[in-house]
C-alpha positions, 0 to 999 in steps of 0.5 A: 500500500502507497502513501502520498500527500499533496498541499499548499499552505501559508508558507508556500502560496500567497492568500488568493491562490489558496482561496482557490482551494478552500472547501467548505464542510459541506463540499468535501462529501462530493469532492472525494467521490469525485477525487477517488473516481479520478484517482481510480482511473488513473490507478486502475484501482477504484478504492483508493483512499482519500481525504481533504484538510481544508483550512484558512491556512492550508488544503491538503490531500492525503490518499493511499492506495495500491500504487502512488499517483501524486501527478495525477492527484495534482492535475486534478486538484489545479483543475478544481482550482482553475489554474495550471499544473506548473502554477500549482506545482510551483506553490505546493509540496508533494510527499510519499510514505514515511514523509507523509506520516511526519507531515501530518503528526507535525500539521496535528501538534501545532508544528506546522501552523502559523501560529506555533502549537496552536489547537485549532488546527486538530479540531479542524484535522478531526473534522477533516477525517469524520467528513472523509468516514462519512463519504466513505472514501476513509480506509484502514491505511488513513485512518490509522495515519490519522488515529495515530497523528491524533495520539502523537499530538496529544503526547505532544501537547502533555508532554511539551510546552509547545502550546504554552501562551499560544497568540491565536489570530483573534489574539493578534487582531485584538493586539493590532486594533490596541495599536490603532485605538488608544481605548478599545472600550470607545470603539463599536466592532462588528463581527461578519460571520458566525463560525468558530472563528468569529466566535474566538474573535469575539471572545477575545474583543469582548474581554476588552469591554467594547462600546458596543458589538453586533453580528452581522450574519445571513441566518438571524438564528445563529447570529443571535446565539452568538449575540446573545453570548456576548450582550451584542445585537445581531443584523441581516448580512444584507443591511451591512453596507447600510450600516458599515459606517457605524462601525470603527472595527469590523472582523469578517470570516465566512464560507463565501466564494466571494467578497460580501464586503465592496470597496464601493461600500467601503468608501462609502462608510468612510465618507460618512464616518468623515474618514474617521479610521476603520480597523478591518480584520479578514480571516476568510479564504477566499477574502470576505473582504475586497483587496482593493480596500486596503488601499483607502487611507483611512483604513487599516485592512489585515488579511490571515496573512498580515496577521503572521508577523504579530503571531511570530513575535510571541513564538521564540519562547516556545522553540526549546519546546520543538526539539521534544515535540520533534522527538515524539514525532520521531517516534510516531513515525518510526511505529506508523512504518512499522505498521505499514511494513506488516502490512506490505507484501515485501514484509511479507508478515500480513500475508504470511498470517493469512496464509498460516491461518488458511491452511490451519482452516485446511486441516481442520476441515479435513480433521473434523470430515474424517471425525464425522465419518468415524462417528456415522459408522458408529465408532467410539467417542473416545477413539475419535477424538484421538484420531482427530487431535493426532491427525491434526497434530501430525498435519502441524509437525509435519514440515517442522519435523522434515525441517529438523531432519534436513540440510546441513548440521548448521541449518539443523542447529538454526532450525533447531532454534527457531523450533525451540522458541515457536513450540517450546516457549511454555516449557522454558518459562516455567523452567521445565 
C-alpha cells in the first residue's frame, strides 16, 4: 500500500491562490467521490483512499492506495482550482510514505501552523477525517495515519510546552486594533460571520469591554446565539453596507466564494464616518473582504496573512519546546512504518498470517470430515477424538519435523532454534 500527500499552505502560496482551494464542510462529501473516481482511473484501482484538510491556512490531500499517483492527484486538484499544473506545482509540496506520516503528526501538534502549537488546527484535522468516514472514501491505511497523528499530538501537547501562551489570530487582531485605538472600550466592532472563528474573535474583543458589538450574519438564528453570548445585537448580512459606517472595527470570516464586503461600500462608510479610521480584520479564504480596500487611507485592512508577523513575535519562547515535540514525532513515525511494513507484501508478515491461518482452516476441515465419518459408522467417542487431535497434530509437525531432519548440521542447529522458541516457549518459562 502507497502513501502520498499533496498541499499548499501559508508558507508556500500567497492568500488568493489558496482561496482557490478552500472547501467548505459541506463540499468535501462530493469532492472525494469525485477525487477517488479520478484517482481510480488513473490507478486502475477504484478504492483508493482519500481525504481533504481544508483550512484558512492550508488544503491538503492525503490518499493511499495500491500504487502512488501524486501527478495525477495534482492535475486534478489545479483543475478544481482553475489554474495550471506548473502554477500549482510551483506553490505546493508533494510527499510519499514515511514523509507523509511526519507531515501530518507535525500539521496535528501545532508544528506546522502559523501560529506555533496552536489547537485549532486538530479540531479542524478531526473534522477533516469524520467528513472523509462519512463519504466513505476513509480506509484502514488513513485512518490509522490519522488515529495515530491524533495520539502523537496529544503526547505532544502533555508532554511539551509547545502550546504554552499560544497568540491565536483573534489574539493578534485584538493586539493590532490596541495599536490603532488608544481605548478599545470607545470603539463599536462588528463581527461578519458566525463560525468558530468569529466566535474566538469575539471572545477575545469582548474581554476588552467594547462600546458596543453586533453580528452581522445571513441566518438571524445563529447570529443571535452568538449575540446573545456576548450582550451584542445581531443584523441581516444584507443591511451591512447600510450600516458599515457605524462601525470603527469590523472582523469578517465566512464560507463565501466571494467578497460580501465592496470597496464601493467601503468608501462609502468612510465618507460618512468623515474618514474617521476603520480597523478591518479578514480571516476568510477566499477574502470576505475586497483587496482593493486596503488601499483607502483611512483604513487599516489585515488579511490571515498580515496577521503572521504579530503571531511570530510571541513564538521564540516556545522553540526549546520543538526539539521534544520533534522527538515524539520521531517516534510516531518510526511505529506508523512499522505498521505499514506488516502490512506490505515485501514484509511479507500480513500475508504470511493469512496464509498460516488458511491452511490451519485446511486441516481442520479435513480433521473434523474424517471425525464425522468415524462417528456415522458408529465408532467410539473416545477413539475419535484421538484420531482427530493426532491427525491434526501430525498435519502441524509435519514440515517442522522434515525441517529438523534436513540440510546441513548448521541449518539443523538454526532450525533447531527457531523450533525451540515457536513450540517450546511454555516449557522454558516455567523452567521445565
Amino acid at each position: 500500500m502507497a502513501v502520498w500527500a499533496l498541499g499548499i499552505n501559508h508558507t508556500t502560496a500567497p492568500l488568493d491562490l489558496r482561496g482557490r482551494f478552500a472547501f467548505a464542510i459541506d463540499q468535501i462529501a462530493p469532492t472525494l467521490q469525485g477525487l477517488r473516481q479520478s484517482l481510480g482511473g488513473a490507478t486502475r484501482h477504484p478504492q483508493v483512499e482519500t481525504a481533504i484538510l481544508s483550512t484558512c491556512n492550508r488544503t491538503e490531500i492525503y490518499c493511499a492506495g495500491q500504487q502512488p499517483a501524486l501527478d495525477h492527484t495534482l492535475d486534478w486538484l489545479a483543475q478544481s482550482g482553475g489554474v495550471s499544473p506548473s502554477l500549482l506545482r510551483s506553490h505546493s509540496y508533494t510527499l510519499e510514505e514515511g514523509l507523509v506520516a511526519r507531515h501530518a503528526f507535525r500539521v496535528a501538534s501545532g508544528l506546522d501552523s502559523m501560529v506555533l502549537g496552536e489547537a485549532q488546527i486538530l479540531g479542524q484535522m478531526k473534522d477533516a477525517v469524520r467528513a472523509a468516514e462519512t463519504a466513505g472514501a476513509l480506509g484502514t491505511t488513513l485512518n490509522q495515519l490519522f488515529q495515530r497523528s491524533f495520539a502523537v499530538a496529544k503526547e505532544v501537547r502533555t508532554s511539551t510546552e509547545i502550546g504554552a501562551h499560544s497568540i491565536s489570530m483573534a489574539a493578534a487582531a485584538v493586539r493590532l486594533a490596541g495599536q490603532l485605538f488608544e481605548d478599545l472600550t470607545e470603539i463599536r466592532i462588528l463581527f461578519v460571520g458566525a463560525g468558530e472563528m468569529i466566535e474566538l474573535a469575539a471572545t477575545h474583543f469582548a474581554a476588552k469591554n467594547p462600546k458596543s458589538l453586533a453580528i452581522a450574519n445571513r441566518t438571524l438564528e445563529r447570529g443571535e446565539k452568538l449575540a446573545t453570548r456576548f450582550g451584542g445585537e445581531v443584523m441581516r448580512l444584507a443591511d451591512l453596507p447600510d450600516r458599515l459606517h457605524e462601525f470603527d472595527a469590523v472582523v469578517s470570516c465566512t464560507a463565501s466564494s466571494l467578497p460580501i464586503i465592496g470597496l464601493g461600500a467601503v468608501e462609502r462608510a468612510l465618507k460618512k464616518r468623515r474618514h474617521r479610521p476603520i480597523f478591518m480584520v479578514d480571516l476568510a479564504v477566499p477574502r470576505d473582504i475586497e483587496p482593493e480596500v486596503k488601499a483607502l487611507e483611512d483604513v487599516y485592512l489585515y488579511t490571515v496573512d498580515d496577521l503572521a508577523s504579530v503571531v511570530q513575535t510571541a513564538q521564540a519562547s516556545r522553540q526549546a519546546a520543538v526539539a521534544q515535540a520533534e522527538a515524539i514525532i520521531d517516534a510516531g513515525v518510526q511505529s506508523f512504518m512499522h505498521w505499514m511494513d506488516q502490512r506490505s507484501p515485501a514484509g511479507g508478515v500480513v500475508p504470511l498470517i493469512q496464509q498460516i491461518n488458511a491452511q490451519a482452516d485446511e486441516w481442520r476441515a479435513l480433521e473434523i470430515a474424517r471425525a464425522k465419518k468415524m462417528l456415522a459408522k458408529g465408532e467410539d467417542l473416545d477413539a475419535v477424538l484421538e484420531a482427530l487431535s493426532r491427525g491434526l497434530t501430525q498435519k502441524m509437525l509435519h514440515g517442522t519435523l522434515a525441517e529438523l531432519r534436513a540440510g546441513d548440521a548448521d541449518t539443523r542447529a538454526q532450525t533447531a532454534q527457531t523450533v525451540s522458541r515457536l513450540f517450546l516457549r511454555s516449557q522454558s518459562k516455567s523452567g521445565l
